[in-house]
C-alpha positions as a printed Julia matrix, in Angstrom:
273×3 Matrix{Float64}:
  -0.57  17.03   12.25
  -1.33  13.97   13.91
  -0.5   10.46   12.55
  -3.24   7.74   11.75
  -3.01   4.59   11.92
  -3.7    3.3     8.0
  -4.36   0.05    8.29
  -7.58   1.49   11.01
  -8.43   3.73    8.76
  -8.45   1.56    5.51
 -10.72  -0.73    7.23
 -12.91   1.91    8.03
 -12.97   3.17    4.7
 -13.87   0.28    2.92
 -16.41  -0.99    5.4
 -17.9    2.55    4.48
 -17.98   1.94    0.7
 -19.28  -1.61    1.02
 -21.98  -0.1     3.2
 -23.11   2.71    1.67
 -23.15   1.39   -1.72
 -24.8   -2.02   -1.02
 -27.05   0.43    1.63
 -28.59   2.71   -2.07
 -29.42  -0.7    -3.8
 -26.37  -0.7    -5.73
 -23.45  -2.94   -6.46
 -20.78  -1.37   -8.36
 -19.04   1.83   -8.97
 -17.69   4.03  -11.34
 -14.78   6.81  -11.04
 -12.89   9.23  -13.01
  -8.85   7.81  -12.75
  -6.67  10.95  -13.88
  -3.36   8.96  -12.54
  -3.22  11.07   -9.66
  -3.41  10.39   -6.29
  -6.49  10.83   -4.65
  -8.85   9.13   -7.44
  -6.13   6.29   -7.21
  -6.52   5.73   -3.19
 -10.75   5.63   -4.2
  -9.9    3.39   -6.4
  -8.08   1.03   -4.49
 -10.49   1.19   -1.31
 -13.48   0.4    -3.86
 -11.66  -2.69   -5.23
 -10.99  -3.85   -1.78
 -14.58  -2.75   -0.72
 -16.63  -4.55   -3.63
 -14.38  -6.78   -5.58
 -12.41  -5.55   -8.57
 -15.36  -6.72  -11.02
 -17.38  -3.92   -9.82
 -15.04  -1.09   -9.85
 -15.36   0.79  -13.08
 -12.45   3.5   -13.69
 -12.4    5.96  -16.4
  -9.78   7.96  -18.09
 -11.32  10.88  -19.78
  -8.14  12.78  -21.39
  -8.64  16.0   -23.13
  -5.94  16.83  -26.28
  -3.76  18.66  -23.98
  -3.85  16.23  -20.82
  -0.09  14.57  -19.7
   0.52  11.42  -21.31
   2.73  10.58  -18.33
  -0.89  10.85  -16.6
  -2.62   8.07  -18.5
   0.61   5.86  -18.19
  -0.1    6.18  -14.59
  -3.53   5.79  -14.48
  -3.28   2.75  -17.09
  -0.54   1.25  -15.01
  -2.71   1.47  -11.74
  -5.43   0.1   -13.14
  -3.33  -2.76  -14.21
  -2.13  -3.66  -11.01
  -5.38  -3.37   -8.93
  -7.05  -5.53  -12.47
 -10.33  -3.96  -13.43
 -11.91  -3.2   -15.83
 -11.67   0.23  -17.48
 -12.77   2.69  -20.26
 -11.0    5.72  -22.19
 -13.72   8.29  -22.73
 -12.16  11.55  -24.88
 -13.76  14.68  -23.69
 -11.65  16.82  -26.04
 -14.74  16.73  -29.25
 -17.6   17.83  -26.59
 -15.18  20.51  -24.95
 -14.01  22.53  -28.31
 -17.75  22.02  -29.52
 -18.76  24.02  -26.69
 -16.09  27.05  -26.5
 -16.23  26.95  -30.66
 -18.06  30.3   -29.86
 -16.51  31.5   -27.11
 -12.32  32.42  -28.15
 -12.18  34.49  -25.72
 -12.45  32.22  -22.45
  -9.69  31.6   -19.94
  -8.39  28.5   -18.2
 -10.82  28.77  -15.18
 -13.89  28.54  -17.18
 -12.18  25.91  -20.11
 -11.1   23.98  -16.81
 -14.66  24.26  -15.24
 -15.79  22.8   -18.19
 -13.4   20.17  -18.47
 -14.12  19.09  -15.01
 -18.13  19.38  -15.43
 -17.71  17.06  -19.19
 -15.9   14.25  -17.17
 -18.59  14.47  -14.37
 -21.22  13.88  -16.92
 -19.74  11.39  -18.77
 -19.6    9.72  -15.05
 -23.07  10.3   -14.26
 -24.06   8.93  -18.0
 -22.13   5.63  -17.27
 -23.76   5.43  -13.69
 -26.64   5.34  -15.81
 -26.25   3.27  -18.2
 -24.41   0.54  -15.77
 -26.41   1.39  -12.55
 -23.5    2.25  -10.17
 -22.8    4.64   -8.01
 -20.23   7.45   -8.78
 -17.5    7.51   -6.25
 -15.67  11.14   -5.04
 -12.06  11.8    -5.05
 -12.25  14.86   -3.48
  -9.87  15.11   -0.49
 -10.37  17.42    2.87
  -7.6   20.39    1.93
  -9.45  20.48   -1.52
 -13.4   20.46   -0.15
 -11.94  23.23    2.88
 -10.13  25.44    0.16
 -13.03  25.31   -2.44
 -10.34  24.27   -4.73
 -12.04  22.28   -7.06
 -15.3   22.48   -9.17
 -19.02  22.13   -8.33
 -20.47  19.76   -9.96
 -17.74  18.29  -11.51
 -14.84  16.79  -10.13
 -16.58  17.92   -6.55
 -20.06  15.92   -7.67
 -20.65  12.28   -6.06
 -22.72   9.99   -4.75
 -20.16   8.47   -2.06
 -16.45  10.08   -0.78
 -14.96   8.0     0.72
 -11.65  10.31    1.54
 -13.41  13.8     2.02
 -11.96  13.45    6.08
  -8.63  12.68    4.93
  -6.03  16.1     4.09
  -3.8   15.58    1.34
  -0.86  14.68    3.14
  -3.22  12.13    4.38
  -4.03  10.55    1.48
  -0.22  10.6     0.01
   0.58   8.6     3.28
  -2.58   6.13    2.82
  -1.27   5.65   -0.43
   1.86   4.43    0.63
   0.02   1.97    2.24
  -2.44   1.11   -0.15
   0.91   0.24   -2.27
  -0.12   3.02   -5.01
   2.31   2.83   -7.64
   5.34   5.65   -6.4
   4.98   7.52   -9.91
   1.72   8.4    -8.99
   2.19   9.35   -5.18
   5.27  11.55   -5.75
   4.26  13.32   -8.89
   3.6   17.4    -8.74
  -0.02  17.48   -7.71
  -2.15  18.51  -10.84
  -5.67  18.51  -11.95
  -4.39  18.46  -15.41
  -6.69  20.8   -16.92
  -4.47  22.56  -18.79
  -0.96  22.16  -19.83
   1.46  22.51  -17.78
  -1.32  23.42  -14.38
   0.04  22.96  -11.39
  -2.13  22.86   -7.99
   0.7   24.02   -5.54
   1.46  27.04   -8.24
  -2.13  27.49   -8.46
  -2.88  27.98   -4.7
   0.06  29.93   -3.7
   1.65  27.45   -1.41
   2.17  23.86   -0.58
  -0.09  21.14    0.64
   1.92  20.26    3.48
   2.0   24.06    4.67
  -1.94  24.16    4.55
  -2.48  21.36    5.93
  -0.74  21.99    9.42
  -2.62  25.57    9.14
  -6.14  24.01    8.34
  -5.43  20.96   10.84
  -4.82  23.74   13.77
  -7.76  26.15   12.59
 -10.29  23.32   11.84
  -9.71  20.23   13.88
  -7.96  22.03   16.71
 -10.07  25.37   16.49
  -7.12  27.5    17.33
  -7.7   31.19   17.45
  -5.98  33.51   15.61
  -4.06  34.95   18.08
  -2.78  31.58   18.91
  -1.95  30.6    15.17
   0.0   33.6    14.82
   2.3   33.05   18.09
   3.12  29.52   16.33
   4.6   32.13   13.83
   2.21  31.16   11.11
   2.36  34.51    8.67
  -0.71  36.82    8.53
  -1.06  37.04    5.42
  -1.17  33.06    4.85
  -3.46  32.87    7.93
  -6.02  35.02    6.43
  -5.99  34.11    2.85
  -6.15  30.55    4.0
  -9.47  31.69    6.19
 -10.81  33.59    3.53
 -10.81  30.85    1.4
 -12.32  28.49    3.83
 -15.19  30.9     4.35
 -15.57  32.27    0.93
 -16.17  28.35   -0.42
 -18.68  27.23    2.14
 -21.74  27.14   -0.32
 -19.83  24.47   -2.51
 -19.55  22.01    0.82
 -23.19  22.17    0.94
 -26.64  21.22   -0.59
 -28.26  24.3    -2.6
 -29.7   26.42    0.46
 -33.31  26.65    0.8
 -35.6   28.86    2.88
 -37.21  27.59    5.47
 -41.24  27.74    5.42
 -42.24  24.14    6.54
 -42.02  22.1     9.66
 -39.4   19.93    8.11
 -37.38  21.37    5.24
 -34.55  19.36    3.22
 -31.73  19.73    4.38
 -32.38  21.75    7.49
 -34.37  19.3     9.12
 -35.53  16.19    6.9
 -31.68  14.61    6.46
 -32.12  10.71    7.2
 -34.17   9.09    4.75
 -31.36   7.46    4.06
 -31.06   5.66    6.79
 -34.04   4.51    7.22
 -35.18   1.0     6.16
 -36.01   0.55    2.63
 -39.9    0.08    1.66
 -40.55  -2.76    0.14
């Protein structure tokens, strides 16, 4: 994969949160910090982008979340100073499964992820900022993460960047090293582990979705670079399989200008005063 140039591209991310937020009438954020590294790199472009008083991050732990996570999360938001909350979505989650025993860790972690969202979108509310994504480029490609929760945003600011991307922005960023070379987790359940999860590493993916997406290799190619079939095509599947969570809810066309087809810059456009 090729190598950016970080200090560019940190530039060019936080021009692109000062813009867009100051662009929707808005000042300030707010983000879910799970002391991992992608919501930590958001994090510390938004405090560069708009001033650390307007950067609100919030640690929503459920009973079984690592503790080792909130030390990391507490101790970035410590060294970037702003201002923070600790929301507990643990009362709201049980309430909800107290009649279902039965359900597994994909819908308790759907859930989960949907519960912090809210509690996001509730704040954004009550404060009037914008909710900032953490979503990163292998995790929006894969589908690997849930709509409408951690996948729901007004702004993402590192949806172009893959994973290994973001580990190496971190570097830059300074990100605290506990957080950049822990085992990637969403922490959704104990002991949950994304790599396990997916069947194979980020870096691994990465070169394979860099080469099939960015480079638009064909198959035949991919597989003379002695990538495996059977990684190849479970890789594509997921890709393919995902698309309707990278988009806006599809809707038949009848008019001459239908959302999200054709009507997509409003915007853009000036505000009316």
């Amino acid at each position: 994969m090729y190598h950016l140039n970080y200090a560019v591209i940190e530039t060019i991310l936080v021009n692109f949160i000062r813009n867009e937020v100051h662009k929707s009438g808005y000042s300030k954020v707010v983000l879910g910090i799970s002391g991992g590294v992608d919501s930590a790199v958001s994090c510390a472009l938004a405090t560069k982008a708009l001033g650390r008083e307007n950067v609100l991050a919030v640690m929503m732990p459920y009973k079984t979340s690592s503790a080792d996570s909130l030390l990391d999360a507490q101790c970035l938001i410590e060294q970037l100073g702003i201002p923070s909350e600790r929301r507990e979505i643990t009362a709201t989650v049980d309430a909800f499964f107290s009649d279902k025993p039965d359900a597994n860790h994909l819908r308790r972690g759907n859930v989960m992820a949907r519960t912090r969202m809210m509690t996001l979108y509730d704040i954004s509310a009550r404060d009037h900022r914008l909710v900032l994504g953490t979503s990163n480029k292998t995790e929006l490609l894969l589908g690997y993460g849930t709509l409408f929760g951690d996948m729901a945003s007004a702004i993402n600011p590192i949806g172009d960047l893959y994973k290994t991307q973001v580990w190496e922005l971190a570097k830059h960023l300074h990100i605290p090293s506990s957080i950049i070379e822990k085992k990637p987790s969403a922490d959704l359940w104990e002991g949950q582990s994304d790599e396990a999860e997916l069947g194979f590493t980020y870096r691994e993916v990465d070169e394979l979705l860099y080469k099939l997406v960015d480079l638009r290799l064909h198959d035949e190619e991919l597989l003379a670079q002695g990538i495996k079939p059977e990684f190849l095509f479970k890789v594509k599947r997921l890709v393919v399989r995902n698309q309707f969570k990278r988009l806006t809810p599809v809707i038949p066309k009848i008019s001459l200008r239908t959302l999200g087809i054709d009507f997509r810059y409003a915007r853009d456009w000036q505000a009316i005063k």
